[in-house]
C-alpha positions as CSV (number, residue, x, y, z in Angstrom):
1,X,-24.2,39.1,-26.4
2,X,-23.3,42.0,-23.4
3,X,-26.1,40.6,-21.6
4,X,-24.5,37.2,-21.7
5,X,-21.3,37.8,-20.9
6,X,-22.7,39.9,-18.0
7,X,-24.6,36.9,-16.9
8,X,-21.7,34.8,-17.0
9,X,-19.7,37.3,-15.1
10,X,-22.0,37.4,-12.2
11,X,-22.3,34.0,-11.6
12,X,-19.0,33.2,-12.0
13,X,-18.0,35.8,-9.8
14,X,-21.0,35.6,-7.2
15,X,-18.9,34.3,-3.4
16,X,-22.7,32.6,-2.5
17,X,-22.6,30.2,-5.5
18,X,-18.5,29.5,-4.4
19,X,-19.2,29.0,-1.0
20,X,-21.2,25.8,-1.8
21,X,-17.9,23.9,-1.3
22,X,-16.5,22.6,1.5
23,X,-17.3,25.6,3.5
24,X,-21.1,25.6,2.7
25,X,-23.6,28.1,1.9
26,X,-26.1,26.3,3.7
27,X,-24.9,28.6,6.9
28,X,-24.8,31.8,4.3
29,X,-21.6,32.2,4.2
30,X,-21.0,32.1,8.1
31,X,-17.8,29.5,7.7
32,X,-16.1,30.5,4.6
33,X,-13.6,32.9,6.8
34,X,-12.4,30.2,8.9
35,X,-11.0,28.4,5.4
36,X,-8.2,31.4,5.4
37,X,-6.6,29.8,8.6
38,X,-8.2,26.8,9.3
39,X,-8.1,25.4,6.0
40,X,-10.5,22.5,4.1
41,X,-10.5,19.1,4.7
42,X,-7.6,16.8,4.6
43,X,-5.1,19.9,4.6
44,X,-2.0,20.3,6.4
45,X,0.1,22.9,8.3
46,X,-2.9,25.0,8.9
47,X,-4.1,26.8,12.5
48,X,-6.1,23.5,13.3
49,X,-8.3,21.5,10.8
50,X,-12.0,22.1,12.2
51,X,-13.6,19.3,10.9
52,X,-14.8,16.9,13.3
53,X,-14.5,18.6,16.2
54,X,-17.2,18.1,19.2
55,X,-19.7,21.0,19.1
56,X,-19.3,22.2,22.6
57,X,-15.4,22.5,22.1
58,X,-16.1,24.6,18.9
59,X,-18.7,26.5,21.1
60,X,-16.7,27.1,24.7
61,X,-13.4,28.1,22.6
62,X,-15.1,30.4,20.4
63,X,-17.1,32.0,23.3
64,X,-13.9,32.3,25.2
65,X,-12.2,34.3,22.4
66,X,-14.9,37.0,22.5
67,X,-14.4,37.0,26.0
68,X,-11.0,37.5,27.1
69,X,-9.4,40.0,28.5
70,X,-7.2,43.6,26.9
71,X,-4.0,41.5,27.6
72,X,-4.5,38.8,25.9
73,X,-6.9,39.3,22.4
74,X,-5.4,38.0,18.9
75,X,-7.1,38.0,15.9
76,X,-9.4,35.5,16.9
77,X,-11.0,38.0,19.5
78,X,-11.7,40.4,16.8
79,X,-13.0,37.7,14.5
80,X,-15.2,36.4,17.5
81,X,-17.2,39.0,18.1
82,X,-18.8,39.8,14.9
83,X,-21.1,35.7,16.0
84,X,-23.7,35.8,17.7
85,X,-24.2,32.5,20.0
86,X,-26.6,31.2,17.3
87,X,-24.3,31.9,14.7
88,X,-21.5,30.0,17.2
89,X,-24.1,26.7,18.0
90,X,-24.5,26.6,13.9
91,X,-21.2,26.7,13.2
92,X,-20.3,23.9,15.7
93,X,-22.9,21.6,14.8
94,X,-21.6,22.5,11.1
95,X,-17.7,21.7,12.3
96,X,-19.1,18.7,14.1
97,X,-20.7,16.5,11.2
98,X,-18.1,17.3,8.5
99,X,-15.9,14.4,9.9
C-alpha cells in the first residue's frame, strides 16, 4: 500500500508529466517559465500572449534581451541568458505554430 501511494505521489507531483499542457514537454520544459508572465492561450491582462507570434520576432527580441546594456536589463535579461540560440530558434518555432 506505501508503495502505491508513493507511486501516485510521484506522478502526481512529477512538473514533466504537467508540463504536457499548453506549455509542452515536447521542448523539456524549455517554455513552462514563460506561462508565469506570458500566460496560456486565450488569457488576458498578461505581459503579452506568445502564441502566434512570427519566429524571427520571438528570436530578435529574445536575443536582444540577453544583449542589452547595465542601464537598461529587467528581468527578462536575467531570464535570457540562461537560452542558448537553439533553445531560442525552438522556442520560436514552438510560439509560432500554437496559433
Amino acid at each position: 500500500m506505501k508503495n502505491i501511494f508513493f507511486l501516485s505521489f510521484l506522478v502526481t507531483c512529477n512538473p514533466t508529466i504537467h508540463a504536457a499542457g499548453p506549455y509542452g514537454s515536447d521542448l523539456g520544459g524549455l517554455t513552462l517559465p514563460c506561462a508565469t508572465c506570458h500566460g496560456l492561450p486565450g488569457e488576458k491582462n498578461n505581459a503579452m500572449n506568445l502564441y502566434g507570434i512570427k519566429e524571427e520576432i520571438f528570436f530578435d527580441k529574445f536575443k536582444s534581451f540577453q544583449l542589452r546594456s547595465d542601464k537598461d536589463r529587467g528581468v527578462m535579461h536575467y531570464i535570457s541568458r540562461a537560452y542558448s540560440d537553439d533553445d531560442i530558434r525552438r522556442m520560436a518555432t514552438y510560439f509560432a505554430e500554437k496559433q
